[in-house]
N, C-alpha and C positions, 0 to 999 in steps of 0.2 A: 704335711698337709698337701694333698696334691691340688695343682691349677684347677680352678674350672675350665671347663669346654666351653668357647664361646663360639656363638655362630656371627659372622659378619655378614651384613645385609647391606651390599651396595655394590651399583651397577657402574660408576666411574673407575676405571681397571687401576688408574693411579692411585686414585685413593685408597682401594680394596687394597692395591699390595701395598701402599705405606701403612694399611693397619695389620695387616698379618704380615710383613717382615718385622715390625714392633711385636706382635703377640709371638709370634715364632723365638725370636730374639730377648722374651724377657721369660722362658718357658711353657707360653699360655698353649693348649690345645685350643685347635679352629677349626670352623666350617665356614665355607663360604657359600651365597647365592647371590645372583645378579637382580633378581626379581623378585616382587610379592612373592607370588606362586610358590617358588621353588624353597621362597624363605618358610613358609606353612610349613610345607611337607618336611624341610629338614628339621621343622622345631616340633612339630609331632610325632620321626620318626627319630629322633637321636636324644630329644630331651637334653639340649644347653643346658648350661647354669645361668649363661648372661647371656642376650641382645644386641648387641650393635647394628643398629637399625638408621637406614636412611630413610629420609621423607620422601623425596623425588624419585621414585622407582616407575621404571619403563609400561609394567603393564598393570599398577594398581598404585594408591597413595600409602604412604608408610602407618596411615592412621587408621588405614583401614584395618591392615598387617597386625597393628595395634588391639585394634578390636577383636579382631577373629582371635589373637592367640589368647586375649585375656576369657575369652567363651570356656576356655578348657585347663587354665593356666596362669599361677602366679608369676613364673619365673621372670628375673631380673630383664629391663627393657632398659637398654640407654639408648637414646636418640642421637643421632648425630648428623646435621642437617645446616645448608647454608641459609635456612628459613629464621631470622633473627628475632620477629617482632614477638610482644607478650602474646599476641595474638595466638598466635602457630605455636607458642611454646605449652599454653593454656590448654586449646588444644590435643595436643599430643598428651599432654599431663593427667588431661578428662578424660581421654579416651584407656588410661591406663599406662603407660611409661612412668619411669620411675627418676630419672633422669634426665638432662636435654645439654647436649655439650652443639654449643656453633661453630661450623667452618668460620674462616681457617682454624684448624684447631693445634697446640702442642703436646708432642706424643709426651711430654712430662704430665699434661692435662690428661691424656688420655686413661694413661697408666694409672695416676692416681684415684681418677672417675672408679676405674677398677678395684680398685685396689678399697675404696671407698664399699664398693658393693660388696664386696666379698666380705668385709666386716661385717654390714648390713645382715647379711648372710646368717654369717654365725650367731649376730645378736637374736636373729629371728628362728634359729633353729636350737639355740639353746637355753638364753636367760628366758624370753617369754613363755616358753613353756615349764620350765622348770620353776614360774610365779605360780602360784597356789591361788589368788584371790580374785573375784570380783569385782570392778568397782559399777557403782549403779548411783548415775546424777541425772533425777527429774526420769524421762523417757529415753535417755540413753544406758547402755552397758555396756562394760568392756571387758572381756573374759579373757584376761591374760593368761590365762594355762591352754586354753584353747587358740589363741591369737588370732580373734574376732571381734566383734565388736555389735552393735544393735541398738536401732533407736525405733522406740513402740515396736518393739516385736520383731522389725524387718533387720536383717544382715544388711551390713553396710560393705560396699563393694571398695574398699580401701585399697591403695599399692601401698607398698611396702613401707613407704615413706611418710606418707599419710598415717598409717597405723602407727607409727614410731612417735610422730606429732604428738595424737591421741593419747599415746600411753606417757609422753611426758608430761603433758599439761594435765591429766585425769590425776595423776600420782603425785602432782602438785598442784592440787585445788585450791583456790584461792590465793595462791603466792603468782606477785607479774616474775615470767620469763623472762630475762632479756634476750634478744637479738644475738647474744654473741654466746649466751646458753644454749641456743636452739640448737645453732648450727655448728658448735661443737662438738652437741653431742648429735647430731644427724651425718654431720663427714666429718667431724674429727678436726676441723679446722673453722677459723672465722674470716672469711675473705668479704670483699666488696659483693662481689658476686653471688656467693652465696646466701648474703641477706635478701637481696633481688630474687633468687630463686625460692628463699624462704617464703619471700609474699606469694609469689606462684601458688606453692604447694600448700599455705593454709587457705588460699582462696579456692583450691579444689578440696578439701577436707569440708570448708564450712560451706560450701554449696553445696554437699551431701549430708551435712550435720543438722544445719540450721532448717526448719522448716520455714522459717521468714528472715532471709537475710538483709533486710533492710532492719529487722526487729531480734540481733540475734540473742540467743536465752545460754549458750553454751562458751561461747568465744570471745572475749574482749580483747581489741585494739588497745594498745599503752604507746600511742605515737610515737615515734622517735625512741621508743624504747622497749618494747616488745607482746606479748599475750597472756592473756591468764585466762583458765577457765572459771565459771562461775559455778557457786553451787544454786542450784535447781531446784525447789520445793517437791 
């Protein structure tokens, strides 16, 4: 299987070359750009597989960079930013990244981040479409041969990871997930960290899911132990 082609997006030169002497050195193909701008044009004209994207960029914010590529573009976004809070992770996550690793970071993290996607990758380029069936609870549907999804009629604008959520908890309706289910099968691992990022990304799933998140009809909380969906009338 060959690397993906990753474009690195960051304007600190040290840090750009600790990630492509790393990406050079573990086989990965790279592009670099220092800037928004120059990040567009190379992910419009060369078509990445993955993102390595900073938030702090010189002539535009990384969320914007965010926004514009997801207008034309599923492709893999991982963030990589000294921006810590749930805030700016939330953030990044709404506006479409798939990902969020914080400075300082270790290139063992980095690698594995990757390594994590590229799985991602396969599962979404081959088991979901290769599923045959429907499922359909209340005004939502999830069209796993097509790998979409739909609630009252409208497409749901899911990353990759959200979708993956979706398809776990729809495929086991009514049973609670735990915490250490999710996120093994989401990166293959169950770290501290991870559960935290878990709450992230179901808190951007169910704020595009729930019509009333204060009331929601789709997604149950099991505190301390993890999520179930509910069946829908």
């Amino acid at each position: 299987m060959n690397k993906p082609l990753i474009l690195v997006v960051e304007d600190d030169k040290p840090i750009r070359n600790l990630i492509t002497t790393t990406l050079k050195a573990n086989d990965y193909r790279y592009l670099a750009a220092v800037n928004g701008e120059t990040a567009i044009m190379e992910a419009s004209s060369h078509n990445p597989d993955i993102v390595l994207l900073d938030l702090g960029l010189p002539d535009r914010d990384g969320v914007d960079v965010i926004k514009n590529i997801r207008t034309w573009s599923n492709l893999p976004i991982i963030v990589i930013s000294a921006r810590s809070e749930d805030s700016d992770k939330i953030e990044a996550l709404d506006a479409g990244a798939d990902d969020y690793l914080t400075k300082p970071f270790s290139v063992e993290e980095l690698l594995a981040r990757l390594r994590v996607t590229q799985r991602r990758l396969s599962y979404m380029n081959s088991e979901i479409p290769a599923a045959s069936s429907v499922f359909v609870n209340g005004k939502l549907r999830v069209d796993y041969a097509g790998g979409c999804a739909y609630l009252d009629g409208q497409e749901l604008h899911l990353t990759p990871i959200e979708y993956k959520l979706l398809c776990l908890l729809s495929k086991n309706v009514g049973k609670v997930l735990t915490h250490t289910f999710l996120t093994q099968n989401i990166w293959g691992r169950s770290w501290e960290n991870d559960v935290a990022s878990l709450r992230v990304f179901m808190a951007t799933l169910r704020k595009k899911l729930e019509p009333s998140p204060d009331s929601p009809q789709y997604i149950q909380t099991h505190i301390g132990v993890g999520y179930r969906m509910m069946k829908v009338e």
